[in-house]
N, CA, C and O of each residue as an XYZ file, in Angstrom:
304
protein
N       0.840     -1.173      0.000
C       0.000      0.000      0.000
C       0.888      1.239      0.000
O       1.947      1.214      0.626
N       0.470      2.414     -0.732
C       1.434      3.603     -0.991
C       0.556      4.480     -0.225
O      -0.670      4.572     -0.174
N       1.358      5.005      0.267
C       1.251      6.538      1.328
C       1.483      7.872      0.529
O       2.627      8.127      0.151
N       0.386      8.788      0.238
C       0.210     10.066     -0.339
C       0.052     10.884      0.547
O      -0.371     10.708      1.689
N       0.555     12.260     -0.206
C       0.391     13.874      0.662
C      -0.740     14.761     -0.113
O      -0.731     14.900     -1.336
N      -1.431     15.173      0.500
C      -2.210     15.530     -0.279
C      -2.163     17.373      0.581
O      -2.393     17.413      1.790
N      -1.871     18.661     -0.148
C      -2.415     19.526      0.622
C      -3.700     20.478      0.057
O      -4.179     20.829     -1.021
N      -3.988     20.701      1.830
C      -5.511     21.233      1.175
C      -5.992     22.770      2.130
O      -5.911     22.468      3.321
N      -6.251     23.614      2.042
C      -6.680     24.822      2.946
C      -6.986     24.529      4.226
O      -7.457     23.393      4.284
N      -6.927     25.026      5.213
C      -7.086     24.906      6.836
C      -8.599     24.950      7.002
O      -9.211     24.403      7.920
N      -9.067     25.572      6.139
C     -11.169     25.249      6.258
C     -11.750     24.549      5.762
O     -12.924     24.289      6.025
N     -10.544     23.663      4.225
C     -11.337     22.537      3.288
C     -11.132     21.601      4.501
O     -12.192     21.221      4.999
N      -9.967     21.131      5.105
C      -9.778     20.546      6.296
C     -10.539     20.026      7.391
O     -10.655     18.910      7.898
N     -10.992     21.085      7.593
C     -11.631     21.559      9.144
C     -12.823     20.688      8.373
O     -13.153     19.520      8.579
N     -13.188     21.338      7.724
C     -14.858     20.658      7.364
C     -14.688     19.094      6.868
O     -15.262     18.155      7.420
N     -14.052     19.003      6.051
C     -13.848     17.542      5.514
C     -13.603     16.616      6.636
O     -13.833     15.438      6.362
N     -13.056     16.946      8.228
C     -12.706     15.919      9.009
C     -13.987     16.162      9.801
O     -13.998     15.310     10.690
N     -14.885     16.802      9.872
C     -15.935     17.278     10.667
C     -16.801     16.233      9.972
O     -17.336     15.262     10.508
N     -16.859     16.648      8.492
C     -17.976     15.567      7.662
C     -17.563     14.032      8.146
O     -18.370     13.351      8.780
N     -16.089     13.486      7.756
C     -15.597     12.137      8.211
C     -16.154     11.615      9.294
O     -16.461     10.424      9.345
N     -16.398     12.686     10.553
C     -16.005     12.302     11.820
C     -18.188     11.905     11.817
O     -18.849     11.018     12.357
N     -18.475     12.784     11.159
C     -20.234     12.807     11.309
C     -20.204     11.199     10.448
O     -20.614     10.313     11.199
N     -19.974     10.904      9.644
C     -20.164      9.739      9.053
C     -19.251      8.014      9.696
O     -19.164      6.884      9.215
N     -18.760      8.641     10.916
C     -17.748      7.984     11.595
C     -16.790      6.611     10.549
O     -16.822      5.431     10.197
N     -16.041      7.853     10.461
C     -15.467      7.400      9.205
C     -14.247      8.208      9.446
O     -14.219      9.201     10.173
N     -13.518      7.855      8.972
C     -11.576      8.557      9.090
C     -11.867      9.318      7.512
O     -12.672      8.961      6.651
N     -10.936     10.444      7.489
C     -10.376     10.809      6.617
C      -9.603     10.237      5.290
O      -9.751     10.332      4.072
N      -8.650      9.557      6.244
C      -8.123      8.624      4.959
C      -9.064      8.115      4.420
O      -9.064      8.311      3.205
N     -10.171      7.333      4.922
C     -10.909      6.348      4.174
C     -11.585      6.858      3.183
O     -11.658      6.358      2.060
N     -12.334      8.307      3.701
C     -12.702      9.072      2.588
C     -12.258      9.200      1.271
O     -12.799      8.887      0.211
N     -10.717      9.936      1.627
C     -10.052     10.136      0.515
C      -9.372      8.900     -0.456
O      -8.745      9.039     -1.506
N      -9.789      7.396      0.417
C      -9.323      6.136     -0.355
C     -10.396      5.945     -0.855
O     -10.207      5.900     -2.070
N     -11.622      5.778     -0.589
C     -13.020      5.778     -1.591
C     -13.118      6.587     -2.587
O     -13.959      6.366     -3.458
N     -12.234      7.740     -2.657
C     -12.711      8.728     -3.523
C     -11.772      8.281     -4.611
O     -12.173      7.920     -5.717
N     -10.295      8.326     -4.197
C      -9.661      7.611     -5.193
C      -9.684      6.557     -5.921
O      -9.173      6.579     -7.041
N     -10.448      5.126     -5.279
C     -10.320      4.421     -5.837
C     -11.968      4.882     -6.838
O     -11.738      4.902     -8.047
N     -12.990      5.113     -6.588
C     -13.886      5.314     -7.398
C     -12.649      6.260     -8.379
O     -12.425      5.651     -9.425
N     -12.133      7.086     -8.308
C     -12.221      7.969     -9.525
C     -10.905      7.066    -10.640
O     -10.829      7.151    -11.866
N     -10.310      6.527    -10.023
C      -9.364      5.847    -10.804
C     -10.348      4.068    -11.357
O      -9.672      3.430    -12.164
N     -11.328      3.580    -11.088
C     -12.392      2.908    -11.436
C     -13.056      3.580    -12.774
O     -13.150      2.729    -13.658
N     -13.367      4.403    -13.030
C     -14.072      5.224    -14.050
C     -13.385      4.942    -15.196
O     -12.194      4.685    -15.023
N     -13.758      4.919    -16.219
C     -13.807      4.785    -17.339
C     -13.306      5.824    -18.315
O     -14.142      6.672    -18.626
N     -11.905      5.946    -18.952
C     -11.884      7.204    -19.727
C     -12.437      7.215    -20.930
O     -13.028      6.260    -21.434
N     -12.240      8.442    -21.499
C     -13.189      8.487    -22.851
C     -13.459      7.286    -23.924
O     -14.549      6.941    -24.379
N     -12.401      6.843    -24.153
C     -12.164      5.559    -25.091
C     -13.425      4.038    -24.754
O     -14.292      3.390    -25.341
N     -12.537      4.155    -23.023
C     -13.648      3.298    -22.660
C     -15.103      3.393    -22.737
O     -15.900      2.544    -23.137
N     -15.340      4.689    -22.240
C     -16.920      4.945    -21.880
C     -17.503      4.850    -23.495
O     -18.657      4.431    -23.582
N     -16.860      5.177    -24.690
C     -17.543      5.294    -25.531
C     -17.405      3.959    -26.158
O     -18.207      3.728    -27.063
N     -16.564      3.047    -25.864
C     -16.784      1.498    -26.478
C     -17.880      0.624    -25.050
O     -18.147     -0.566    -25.219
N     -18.261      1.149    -24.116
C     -19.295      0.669    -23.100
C     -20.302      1.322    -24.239
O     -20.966      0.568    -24.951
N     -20.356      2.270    -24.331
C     -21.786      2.982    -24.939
C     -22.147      2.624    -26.385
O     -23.101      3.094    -27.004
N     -21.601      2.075    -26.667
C     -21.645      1.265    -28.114
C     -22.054     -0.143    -27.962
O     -22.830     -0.699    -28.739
N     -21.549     -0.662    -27.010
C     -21.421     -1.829    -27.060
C     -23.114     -2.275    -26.289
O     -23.699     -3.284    -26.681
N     -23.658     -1.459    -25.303
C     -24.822     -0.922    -24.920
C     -25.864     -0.681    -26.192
O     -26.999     -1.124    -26.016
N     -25.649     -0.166    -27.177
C     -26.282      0.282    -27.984
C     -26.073     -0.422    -29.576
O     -26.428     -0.056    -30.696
N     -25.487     -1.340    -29.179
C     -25.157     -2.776    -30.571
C     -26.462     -3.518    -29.467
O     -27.277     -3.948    -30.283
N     -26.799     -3.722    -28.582
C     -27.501     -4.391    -27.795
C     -29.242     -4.916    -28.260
O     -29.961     -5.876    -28.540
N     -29.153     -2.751    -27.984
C     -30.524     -2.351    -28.283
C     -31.022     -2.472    -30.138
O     -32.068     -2.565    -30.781
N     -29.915     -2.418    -30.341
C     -30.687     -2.577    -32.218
C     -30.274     -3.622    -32.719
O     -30.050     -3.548    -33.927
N     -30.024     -4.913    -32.068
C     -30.052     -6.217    -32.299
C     -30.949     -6.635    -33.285
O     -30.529     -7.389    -34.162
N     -32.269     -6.222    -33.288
C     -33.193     -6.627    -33.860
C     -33.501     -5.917    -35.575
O     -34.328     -6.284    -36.410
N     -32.566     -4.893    -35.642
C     -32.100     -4.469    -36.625
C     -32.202     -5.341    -38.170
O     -31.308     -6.183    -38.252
N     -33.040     -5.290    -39.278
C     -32.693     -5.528    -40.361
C     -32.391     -4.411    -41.447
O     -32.777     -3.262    -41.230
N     -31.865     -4.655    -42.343
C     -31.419     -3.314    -43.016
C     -32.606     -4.141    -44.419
O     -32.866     -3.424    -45.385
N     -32.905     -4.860    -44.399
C     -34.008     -5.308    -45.490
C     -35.742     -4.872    -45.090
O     -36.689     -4.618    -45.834
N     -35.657     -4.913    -43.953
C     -37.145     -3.824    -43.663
C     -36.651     -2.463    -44.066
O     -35.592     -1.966    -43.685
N     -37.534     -1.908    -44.882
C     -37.664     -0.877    -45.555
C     -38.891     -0.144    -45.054
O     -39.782     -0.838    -44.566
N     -39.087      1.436    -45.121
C     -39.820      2.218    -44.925
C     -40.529      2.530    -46.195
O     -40.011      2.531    -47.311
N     -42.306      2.909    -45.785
C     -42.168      3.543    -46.838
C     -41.790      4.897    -47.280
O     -41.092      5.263    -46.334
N     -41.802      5.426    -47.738
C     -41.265      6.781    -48.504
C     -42.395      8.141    -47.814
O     -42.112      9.304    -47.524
N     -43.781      7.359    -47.721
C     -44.758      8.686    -47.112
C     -44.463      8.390    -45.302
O     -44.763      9.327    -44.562
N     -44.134      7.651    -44.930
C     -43.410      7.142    -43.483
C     -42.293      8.209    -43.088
O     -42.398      9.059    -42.204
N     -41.045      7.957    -44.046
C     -40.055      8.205    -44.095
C     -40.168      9.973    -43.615
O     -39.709     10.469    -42.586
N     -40.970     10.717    -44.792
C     -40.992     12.163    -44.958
C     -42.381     12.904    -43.963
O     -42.956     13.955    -44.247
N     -42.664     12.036    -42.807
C     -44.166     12.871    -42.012
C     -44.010     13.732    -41.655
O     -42.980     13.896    -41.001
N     -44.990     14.910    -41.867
C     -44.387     16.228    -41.581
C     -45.721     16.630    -40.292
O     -45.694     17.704    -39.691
């Protein structure tokens, strides 16, 4: 396990260990939940091959031989 410094203002502080302490919860742990969610996330590349791959899902049912008709196509 690696040990980080993190600095932060004397009032982001104050409050952030106030919130910890209301949720009886440490600080560190906070800031290890937060990290590991944000390093969990998905960067662009990913999120947009999830969102594809989501959406190859939904139009499964997809034929490109059903055709519209033409007064369908143009409803105004």
């Amino acid at each position: 396990m690696k040990n980080i410094t993190v600095s932060v203002d004397d009032e982001t502080y104050r409050r952030a260990r106030m919130k910890a302490a209301a949720e009886e919860t440490s600080l560190s742990a906070v800031v290890k939940r937060l990290l590991a969610h944000y390093a969990s996330t998905a960067d662009g590349f990913d999120a947009l091959a999830q969102e594809e791959a989501a959406l190859r899902v939904q139009v499964s049912a997809f034929d490109a031989g059903q055709r519209l008709a033409r007064d369908a196509l143009h409803r105004r």
